[in-house]
C-alpha positions in Angstrom: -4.6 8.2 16.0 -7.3 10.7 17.4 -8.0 8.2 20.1 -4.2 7.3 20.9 -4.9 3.9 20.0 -3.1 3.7 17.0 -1.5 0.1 16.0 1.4 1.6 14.1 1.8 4.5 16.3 2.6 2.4 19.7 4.8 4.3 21.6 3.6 6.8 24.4 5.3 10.0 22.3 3.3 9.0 19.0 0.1 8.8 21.1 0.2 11.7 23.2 1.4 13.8 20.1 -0.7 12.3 17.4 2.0 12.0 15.3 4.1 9.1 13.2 7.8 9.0 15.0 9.1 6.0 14.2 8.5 3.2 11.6 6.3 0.3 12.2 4.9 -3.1 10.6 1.8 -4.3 10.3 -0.4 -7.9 8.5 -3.5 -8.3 7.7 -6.3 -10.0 5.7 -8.7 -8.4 3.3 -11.0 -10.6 0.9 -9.0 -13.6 1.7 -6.0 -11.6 0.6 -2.8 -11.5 3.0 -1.9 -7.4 3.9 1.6 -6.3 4.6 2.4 -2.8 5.4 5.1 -1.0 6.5 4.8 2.9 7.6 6.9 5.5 7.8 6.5 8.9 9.2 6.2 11.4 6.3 9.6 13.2 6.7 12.3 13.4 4.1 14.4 11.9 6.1 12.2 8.8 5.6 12.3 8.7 2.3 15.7 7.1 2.1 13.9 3.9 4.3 11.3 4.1 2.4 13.2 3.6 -0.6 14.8 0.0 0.8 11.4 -1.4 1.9 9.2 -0.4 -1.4 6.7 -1.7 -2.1 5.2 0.1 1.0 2.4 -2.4 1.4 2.2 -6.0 -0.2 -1.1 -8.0 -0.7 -0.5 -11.8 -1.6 -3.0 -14.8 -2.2 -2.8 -17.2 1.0 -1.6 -20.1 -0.5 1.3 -18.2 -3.1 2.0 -15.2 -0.3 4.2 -13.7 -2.3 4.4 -10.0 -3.2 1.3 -8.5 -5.4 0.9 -5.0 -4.8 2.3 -1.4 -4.1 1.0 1.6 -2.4 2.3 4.9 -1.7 -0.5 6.5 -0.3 1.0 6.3 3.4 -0.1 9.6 3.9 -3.7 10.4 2.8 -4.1 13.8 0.7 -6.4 16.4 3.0 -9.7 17.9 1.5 -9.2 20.9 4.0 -5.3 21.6 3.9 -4.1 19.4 0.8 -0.8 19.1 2.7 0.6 17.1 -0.3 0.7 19.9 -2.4 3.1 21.3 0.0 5.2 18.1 0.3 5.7 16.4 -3.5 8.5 14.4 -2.4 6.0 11.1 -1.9 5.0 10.9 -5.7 8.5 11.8 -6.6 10.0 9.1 -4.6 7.6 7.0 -6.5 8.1 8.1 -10.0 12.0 7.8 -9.3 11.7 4.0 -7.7 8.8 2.8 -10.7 5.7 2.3 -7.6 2.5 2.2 -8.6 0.3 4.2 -6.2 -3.3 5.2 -5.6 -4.6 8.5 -4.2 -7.3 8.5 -1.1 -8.4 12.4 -0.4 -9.1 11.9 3.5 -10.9 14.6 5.7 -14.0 15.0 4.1 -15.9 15.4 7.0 -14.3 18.1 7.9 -14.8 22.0 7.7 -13.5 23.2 4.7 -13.6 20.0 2.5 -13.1 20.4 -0.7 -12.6 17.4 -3.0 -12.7 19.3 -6.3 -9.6 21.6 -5.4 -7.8 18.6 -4.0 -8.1 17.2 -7.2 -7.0 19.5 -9.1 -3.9 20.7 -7.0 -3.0 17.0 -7.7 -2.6 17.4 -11.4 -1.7 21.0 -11.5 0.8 21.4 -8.7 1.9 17.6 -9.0 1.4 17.0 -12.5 0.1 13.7 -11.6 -2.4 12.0 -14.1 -5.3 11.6 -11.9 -8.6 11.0 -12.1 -11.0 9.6 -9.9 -12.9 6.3 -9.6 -14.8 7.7 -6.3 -16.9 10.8 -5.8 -17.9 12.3 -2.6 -21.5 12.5 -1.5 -21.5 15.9 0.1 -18.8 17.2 2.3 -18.5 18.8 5.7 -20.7 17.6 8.2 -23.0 16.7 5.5 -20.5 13.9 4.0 -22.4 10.6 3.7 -20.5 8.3 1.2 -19.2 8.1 -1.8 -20.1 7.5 -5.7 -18.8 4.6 -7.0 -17.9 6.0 -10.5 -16.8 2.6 -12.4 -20.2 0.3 -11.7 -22.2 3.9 -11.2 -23.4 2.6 -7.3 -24.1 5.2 -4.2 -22.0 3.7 -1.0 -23.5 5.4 1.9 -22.6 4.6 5.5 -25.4 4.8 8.3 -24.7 7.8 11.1 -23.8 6.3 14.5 -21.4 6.1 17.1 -17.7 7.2 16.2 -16.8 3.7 16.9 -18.7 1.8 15.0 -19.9 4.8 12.5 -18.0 3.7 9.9 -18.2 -0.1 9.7 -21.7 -0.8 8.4 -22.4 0.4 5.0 -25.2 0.0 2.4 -24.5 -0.3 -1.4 -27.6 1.6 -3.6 -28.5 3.4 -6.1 -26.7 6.9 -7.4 -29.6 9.2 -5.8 -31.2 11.4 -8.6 -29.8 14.7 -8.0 -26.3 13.3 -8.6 -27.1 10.9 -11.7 -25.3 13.6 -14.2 -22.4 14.4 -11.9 -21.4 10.7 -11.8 -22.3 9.9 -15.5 -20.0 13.3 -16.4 -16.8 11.2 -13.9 -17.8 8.6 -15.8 -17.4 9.6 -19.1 -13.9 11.2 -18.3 -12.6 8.6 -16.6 -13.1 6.6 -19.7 -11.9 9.1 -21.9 -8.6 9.5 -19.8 -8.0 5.7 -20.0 -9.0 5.7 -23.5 -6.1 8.3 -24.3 -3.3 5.2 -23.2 -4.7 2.0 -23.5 -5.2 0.5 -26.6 -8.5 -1.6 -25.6 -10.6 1.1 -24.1 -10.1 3.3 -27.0 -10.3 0.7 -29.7 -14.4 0.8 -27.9 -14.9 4.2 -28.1 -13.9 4.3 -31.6 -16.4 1.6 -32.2 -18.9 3.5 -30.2 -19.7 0.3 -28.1 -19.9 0.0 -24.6 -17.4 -0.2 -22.0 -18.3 -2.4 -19.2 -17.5 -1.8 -15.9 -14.7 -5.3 -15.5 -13.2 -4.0 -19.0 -12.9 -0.7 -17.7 -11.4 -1.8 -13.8 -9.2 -4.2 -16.2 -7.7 -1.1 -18.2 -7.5 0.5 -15.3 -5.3 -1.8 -13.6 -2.8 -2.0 -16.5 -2.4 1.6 -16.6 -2.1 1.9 -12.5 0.6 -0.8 -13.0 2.3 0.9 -15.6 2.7 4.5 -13.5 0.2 6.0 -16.1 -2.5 6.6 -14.2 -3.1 7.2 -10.7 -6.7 6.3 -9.5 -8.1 8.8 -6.9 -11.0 7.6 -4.2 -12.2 10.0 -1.2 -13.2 9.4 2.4 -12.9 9.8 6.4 -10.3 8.2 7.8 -11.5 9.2 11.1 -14.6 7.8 11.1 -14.3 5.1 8.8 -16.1 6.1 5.6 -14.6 5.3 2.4 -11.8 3.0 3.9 -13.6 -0.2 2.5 -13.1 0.8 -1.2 -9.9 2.4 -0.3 -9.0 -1.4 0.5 -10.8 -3.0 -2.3 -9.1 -0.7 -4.6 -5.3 -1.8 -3.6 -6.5 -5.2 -4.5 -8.3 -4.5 -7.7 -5.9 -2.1 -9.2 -2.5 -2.5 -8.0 0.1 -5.1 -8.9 -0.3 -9.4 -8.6 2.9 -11.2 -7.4 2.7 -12.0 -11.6 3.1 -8.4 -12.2 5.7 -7.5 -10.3 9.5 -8.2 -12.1 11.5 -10.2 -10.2 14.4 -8.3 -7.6 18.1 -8.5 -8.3 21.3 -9.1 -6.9 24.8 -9.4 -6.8 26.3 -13.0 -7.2 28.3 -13.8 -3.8 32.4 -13.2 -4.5 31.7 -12.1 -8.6 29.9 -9.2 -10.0 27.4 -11.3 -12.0 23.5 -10.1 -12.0 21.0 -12.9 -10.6 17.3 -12.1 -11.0 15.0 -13.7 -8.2 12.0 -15.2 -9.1 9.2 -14.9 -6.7 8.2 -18.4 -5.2 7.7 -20.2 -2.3 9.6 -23.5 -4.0 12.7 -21.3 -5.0 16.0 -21.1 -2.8 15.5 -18.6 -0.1 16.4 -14.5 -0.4 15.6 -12.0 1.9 16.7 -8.6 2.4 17.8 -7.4 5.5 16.7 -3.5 6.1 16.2 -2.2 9.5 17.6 -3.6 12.7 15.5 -3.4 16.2 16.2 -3.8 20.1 13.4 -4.9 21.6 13.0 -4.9 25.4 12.0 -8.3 25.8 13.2 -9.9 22.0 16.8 -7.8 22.0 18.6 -7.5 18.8 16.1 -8.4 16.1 16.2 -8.0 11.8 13.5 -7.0 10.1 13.9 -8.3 6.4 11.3 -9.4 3.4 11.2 -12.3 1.5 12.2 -12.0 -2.1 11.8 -15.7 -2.6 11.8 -19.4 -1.1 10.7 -20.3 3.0 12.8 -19.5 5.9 12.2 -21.9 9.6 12.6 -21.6 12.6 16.4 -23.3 13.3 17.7 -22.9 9.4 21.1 -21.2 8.4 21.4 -18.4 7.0 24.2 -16.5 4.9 25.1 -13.3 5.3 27.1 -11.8 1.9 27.9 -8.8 3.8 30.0 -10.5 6.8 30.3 -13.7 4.7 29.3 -16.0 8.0 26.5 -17.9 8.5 23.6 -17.6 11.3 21.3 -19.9 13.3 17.9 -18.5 13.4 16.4 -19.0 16.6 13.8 -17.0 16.5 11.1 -15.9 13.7 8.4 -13.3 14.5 5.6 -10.8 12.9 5.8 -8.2 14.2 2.1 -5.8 14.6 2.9 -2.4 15.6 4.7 -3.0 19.3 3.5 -6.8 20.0 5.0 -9.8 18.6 4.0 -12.9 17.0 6.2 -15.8 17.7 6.1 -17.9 13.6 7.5 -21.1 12.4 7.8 -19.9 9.1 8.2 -17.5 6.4 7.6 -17.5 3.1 8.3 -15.4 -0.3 6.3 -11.9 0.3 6.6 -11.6 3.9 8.1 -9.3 5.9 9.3 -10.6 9.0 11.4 -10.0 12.2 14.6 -12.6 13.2 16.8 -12.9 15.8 20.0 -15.4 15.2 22.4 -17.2 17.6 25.7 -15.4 16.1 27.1 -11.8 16.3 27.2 -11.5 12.1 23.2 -9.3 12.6 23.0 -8.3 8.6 23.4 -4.7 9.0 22.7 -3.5 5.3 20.7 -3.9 2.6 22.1 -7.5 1.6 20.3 -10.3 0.8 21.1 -13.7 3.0 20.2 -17.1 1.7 19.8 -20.6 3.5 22.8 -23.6 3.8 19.6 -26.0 3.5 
């Protein structure tokens, strides 16, 4: 965004300004995991599109690619201004849909960085149950990684270009002067998950030890459930902290097994189906935000509840009750397109159809296979 070259923030207005105007979608791959985001600009007029497109971002396993995670952390929380404090209406709009989120402090290179009060204007101002499973190492202009609290490693990242600053990183030992500070995050971290899940406390009880894949375990369950929401910290700018931040959404947040099935409406009766997610299932999608593109036209954007959609299938539209030719499947990254022959359960997508019947609301369509 500093450098205008943004991939979700394409358009000339969003560059020049440095600002989020209008929503975008992205995919990517992360440890052999499949990435789908969708942002929003952090407005509460957004929250209502927000609301039909949660989860925000979804990870899926290459071969299932269905739906496995959430994230609401579109909009980082500032060391230096702790905007979100000032704005509560992204963890609200989270407790009131049930998404898990995570919490990434951003800024702390900057003047004024203060991951301490960050923190604690979370829980105090948000009442948010928040602790974290990253500490900074230093702040300011003296920020050089993070701690990683659970397996008690330094991650420090090598000073270099602005570029490339932030892409080479070397995992080591918690230098001595910090030992105590991370053994103290430590210790309250497990305490905290101690205090709602059954196995962590049942070890402390004992007085044994809690390793560090029992601890990311218990973590995970209590991230799933909305107890818990795990804090990292970082420099989005220049890179620093963004790896774990990534690592993090895999290891804590929902698997497509995790995740309860969507609902719907029956065609023509009022009775409740539940959608399971799989590739082998009948196809359902819902249909959220229509797009004209310059060179595509009128195009769909919807995600894949369950089942594969082609290139030249049928689909059914409950809304209009008609049924479309899809002539045209896409991804869609930021402002370019990607011309697909398929989609499959967990992906969100962009269509164009040879009919006038363009799915409008938030309905889901299935295929005439």
């Amino acid at each position: 965004m500093d450098d205008g070259n943004t991939v979700t923030d394409w358009m000339e207005q969003e560059r020049e300004r440095g600002i989020t105007i209008t929503s975008a979608a992205v995919t990517c791959f992360w440890t052999q995991k499949k990435k789908r985001a969708w942002s929003n600009p952090l407005r509460v007029c957004r929250i209502a599109s927000t609301s039909l497109t949660r989860p925000a971002t979804w990870i899926s396993p290459p071969k299932l690619n269905a739906p496995c995670a959430f994230w609401t952390a579109r909009s980082p929380c500032s060391a230096v201004s702790r905007a979100f404090s000032r704005n509560p209406n992204g963890l609200a709009s989270g407790d009131k849909y049930n998404v898990p989120r995570i919490a990434f402090v951003n800024k702390m290179d900057r003047t004024g960085a203060n991951f301490e009060n960050a923190l604690k204007d979370m829980r105090k101002k948000l009442g948010a149950y928040a602790y974290p499973i990253f500490l900074p190492i230093g702040a300011e202009d003296k920020f050089e990684g993070v701690i990683d609290v659970v397996n008690q490693k330094a991650i420090t990242w090598g000073v270099g270009e602005v570029v490339n600053e932030g892409l080479k990183y070397e995992v080591k030992e918690i230098p001595e002067r910090l030992k105590k500070k991370a053994k103290t995050a430590l210790a309250e971290l497990i305490d905290a998950v101690s205090n709602k899940d059954d196995a962590i406390a049942e070890l402390v009880i004992g007085e044994k030890p809690v390793e560090p894949l029992v601890l990311k375990a218990a973590i995970r369950r209590l991230t799933c459930k909305i107890e818990l929401i795990p804090v990292l910290c970082g420099s989005a700018f220049k890179k620093k902290g963004v790896q774990p931040l990534i690592d993090a959404i895999v290891d804590y947040l929902p698997g497509p097994l995790d995740v309860p099935g969507a609902q719907g409406v029956e065609v023509a009766t009022d009775k409740v189906v539940h959608i399971e997610t799989s590739d082998s299932n009948k196809f359902c999608s819902l249909a959220f935000k229509l797009w004209t593109d310059v060179y595509a036209g009128k195009l769909v954007f919807f995600r894949v509840y369950s089942g594969q959609l082609k290139k030249g299938d049928t689909i059914y539209n409950p809304r209009t009750r008609k049924r479309d030719r899809v002539s045209r499947l896409m991804i869609i990254q930021g402002s370019e397109r990607k011309d697909i022959d398929r989609v499959y359960a967990g992906d969100i997508a962009a269509l164009s159809v040879c009919g006038t019947s363009l799915p409008a609301t938030r309905c889901p369509t299935k295929t005439t296979m």
